[in-house]
C-alpha positions as CSV (number, residue, x, y, z in Angstrom):
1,X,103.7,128.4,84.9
2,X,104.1,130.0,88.5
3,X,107.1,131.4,89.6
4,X,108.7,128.5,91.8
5,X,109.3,128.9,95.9
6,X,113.2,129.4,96.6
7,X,114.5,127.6,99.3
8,X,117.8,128.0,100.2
9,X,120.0,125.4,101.5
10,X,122.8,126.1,103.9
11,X,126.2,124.7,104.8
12,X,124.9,123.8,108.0
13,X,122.1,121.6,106.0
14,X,119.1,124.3,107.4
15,X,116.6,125.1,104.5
16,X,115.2,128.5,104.8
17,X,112.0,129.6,102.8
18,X,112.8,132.9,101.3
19,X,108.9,134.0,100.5
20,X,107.9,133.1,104.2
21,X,111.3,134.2,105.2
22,X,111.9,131.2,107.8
23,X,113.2,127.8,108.1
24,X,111.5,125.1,106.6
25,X,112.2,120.7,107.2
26,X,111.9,118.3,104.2
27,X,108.3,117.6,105.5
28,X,107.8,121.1,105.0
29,X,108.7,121.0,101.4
30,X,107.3,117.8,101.2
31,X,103.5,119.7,102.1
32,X,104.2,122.3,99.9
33,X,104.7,120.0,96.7
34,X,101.7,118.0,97.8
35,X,99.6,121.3,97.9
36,X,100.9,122.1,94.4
37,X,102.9,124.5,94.4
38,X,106.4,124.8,92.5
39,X,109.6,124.4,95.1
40,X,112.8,125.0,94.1
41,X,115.9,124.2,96.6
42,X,119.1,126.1,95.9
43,X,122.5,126.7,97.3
44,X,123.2,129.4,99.5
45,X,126.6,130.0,98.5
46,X,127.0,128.5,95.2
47,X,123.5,129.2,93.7
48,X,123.5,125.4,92.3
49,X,120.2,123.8,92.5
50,X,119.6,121.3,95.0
51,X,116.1,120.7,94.1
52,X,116.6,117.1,92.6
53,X,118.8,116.2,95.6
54,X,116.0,117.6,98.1
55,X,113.4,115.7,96.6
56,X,115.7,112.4,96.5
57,X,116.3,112.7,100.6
58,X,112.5,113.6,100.9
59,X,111.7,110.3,99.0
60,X,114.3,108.8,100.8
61,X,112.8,110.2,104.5
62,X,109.8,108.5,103.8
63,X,110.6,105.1,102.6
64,X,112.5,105.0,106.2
65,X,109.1,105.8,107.7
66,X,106.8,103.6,105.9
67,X,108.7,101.3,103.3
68,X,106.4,101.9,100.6
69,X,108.6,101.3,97.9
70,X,109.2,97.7,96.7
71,X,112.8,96.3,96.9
72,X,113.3,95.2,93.2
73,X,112.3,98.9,92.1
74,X,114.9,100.2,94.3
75,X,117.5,97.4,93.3
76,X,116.5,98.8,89.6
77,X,116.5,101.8,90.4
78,X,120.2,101.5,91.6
79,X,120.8,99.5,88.3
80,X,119.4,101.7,85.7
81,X,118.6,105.1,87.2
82,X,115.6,107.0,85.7
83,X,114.4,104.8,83.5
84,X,113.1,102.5,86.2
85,X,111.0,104.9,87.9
86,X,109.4,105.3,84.2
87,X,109.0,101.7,83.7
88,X,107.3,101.3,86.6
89,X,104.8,104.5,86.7
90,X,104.0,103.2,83.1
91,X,103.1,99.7,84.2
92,X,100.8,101.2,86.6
93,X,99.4,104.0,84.4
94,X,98.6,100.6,81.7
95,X,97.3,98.4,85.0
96,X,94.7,101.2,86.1
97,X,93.9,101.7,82.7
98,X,92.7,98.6,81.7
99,X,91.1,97.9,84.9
100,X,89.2,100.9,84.3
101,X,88.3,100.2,80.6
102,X,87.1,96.9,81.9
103,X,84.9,98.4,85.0
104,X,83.4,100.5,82.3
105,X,82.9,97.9,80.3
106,X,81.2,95.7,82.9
107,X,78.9,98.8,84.0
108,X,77.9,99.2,80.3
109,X,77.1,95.4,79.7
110,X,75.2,95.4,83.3
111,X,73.2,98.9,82.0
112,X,72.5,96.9,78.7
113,X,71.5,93.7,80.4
114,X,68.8,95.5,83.1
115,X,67.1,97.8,80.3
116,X,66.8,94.7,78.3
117,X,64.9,92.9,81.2
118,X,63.4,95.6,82.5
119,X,62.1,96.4,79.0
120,X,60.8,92.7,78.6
121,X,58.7,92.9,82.4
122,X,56.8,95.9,81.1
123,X,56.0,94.7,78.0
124,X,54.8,91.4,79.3
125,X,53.3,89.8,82.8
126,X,53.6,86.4,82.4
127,X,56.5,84.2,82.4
128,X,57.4,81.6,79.1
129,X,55.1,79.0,80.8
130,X,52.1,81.1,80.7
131,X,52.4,81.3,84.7
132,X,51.6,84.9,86.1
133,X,55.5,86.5,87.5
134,X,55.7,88.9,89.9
135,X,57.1,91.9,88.4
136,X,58.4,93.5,91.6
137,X,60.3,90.1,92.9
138,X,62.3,90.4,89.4
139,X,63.1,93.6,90.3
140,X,64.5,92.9,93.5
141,X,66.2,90.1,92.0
142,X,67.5,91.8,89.6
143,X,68.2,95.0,91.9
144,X,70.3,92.7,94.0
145,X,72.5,91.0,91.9
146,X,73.5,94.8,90.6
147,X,74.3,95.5,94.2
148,X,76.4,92.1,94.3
149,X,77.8,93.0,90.9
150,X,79.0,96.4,91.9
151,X,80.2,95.1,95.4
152,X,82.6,93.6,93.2
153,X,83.8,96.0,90.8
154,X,84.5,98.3,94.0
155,X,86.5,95.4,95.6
156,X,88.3,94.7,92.6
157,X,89.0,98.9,92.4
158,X,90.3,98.9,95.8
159,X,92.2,95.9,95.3
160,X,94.2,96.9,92.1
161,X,94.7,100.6,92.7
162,X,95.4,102.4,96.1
163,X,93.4,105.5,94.9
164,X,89.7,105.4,93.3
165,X,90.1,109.4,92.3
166,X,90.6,108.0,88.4
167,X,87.4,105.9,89.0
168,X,85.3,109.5,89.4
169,X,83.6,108.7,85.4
170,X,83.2,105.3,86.4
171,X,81.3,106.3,89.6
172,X,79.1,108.6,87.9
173,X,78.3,106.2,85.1
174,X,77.1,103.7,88.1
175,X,75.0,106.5,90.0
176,X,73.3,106.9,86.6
177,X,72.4,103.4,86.3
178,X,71.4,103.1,90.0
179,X,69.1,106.3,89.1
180,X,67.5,104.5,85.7
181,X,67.2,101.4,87.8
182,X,64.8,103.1,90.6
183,X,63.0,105.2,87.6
184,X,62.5,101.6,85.6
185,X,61.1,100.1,88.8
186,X,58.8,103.4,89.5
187,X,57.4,102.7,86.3
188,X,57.0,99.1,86.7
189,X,55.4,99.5,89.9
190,X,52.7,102.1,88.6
191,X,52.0,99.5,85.7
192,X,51.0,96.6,88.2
């Protein structure tokens, strides 16, 4: 772990950063959190830390700003303390989770479904009636509904979580397919 950034906290409520050896706002603190590193906020006189208290106004600063918390968590919060803020980061942990497990499984069935067509047009030219089909209009057709398909699972991404960064696999695993999709109809087009 990295030796944490003392801040210290005066009577007069100034905060002053002891490694950059100047005063810092809660925005300040706020950044340097975001950028990772460890901040710890302590009394000047005393030597008691401040650091949960800091945090609390900083949370506190920007709910004023942008009300970005929902009213029942703060009523719970109010109620039962830590535990809500638990209860609630697990219910969202658990939501993207099993939106993501059932992206991935909709990419996987979509990747089984197109080899299996794409597999059948090579192997054979003709439709079930005997009639001559069009190999590259089926794989336009098909081509399509993929891009319909993963319209939708982007929509539904953006829709249930405000960040795609735990999608990352999920992206990758549809790049893939997009790449065997273009290979498939390379070699579908060299075999008409």
């Amino acid at each position: 772990m990295s030796v944490p950034k003392i801040v210290k906290r005066y009577a007069n409520r100034k905060l002053y950063d002891t490694e950059r050896s100047c005063y810092v706002t809660l925005d300040d603190i706020s950044a340097m959190i975001k950028a990772g590193e460890e901040v710890r906020v302590v009394d000047n006189k005393s030597g008691e830390d401040l650091t949960s208290v800091t945090l609390a106004q900083i949370i506190f600063e920007a709910e004023k700003k942008k009300n970005f918390m929902p009213l029942g968590l703060l009523r719970d919060l109010i109620q039962n303390g830590g535990d809500t803020i638990t209860e609630f980061a697990r219910e969202r942990v658990e939501r993207v989770q099993t939106a993501a497990h059932e992206i991935k499984e909709t990419a996987q069935k979509l990747r089984t479904d197109l080899e299996g067509k794409i597999e059948r047009l090579t192997h054979r030219k003709e439709g079930e009636d005997g009639v001559p089909v069009k190999v590259s209009e089926l794989v336009a057709t098909t081509q399509k509904a993929f891009d319909d398909l993963q319209r939708s699972v982007e929509e539904r991404v953006k829709g249930s979580v405000g960040t795609v960064s735990r999608y990352a696999t999920l992206g990758r695993d549809m790049e893939e397919i997009r790449q065997r999709l273009a290979s498939l109809e390379e070699r579908i087009t060299k075999i008409q």
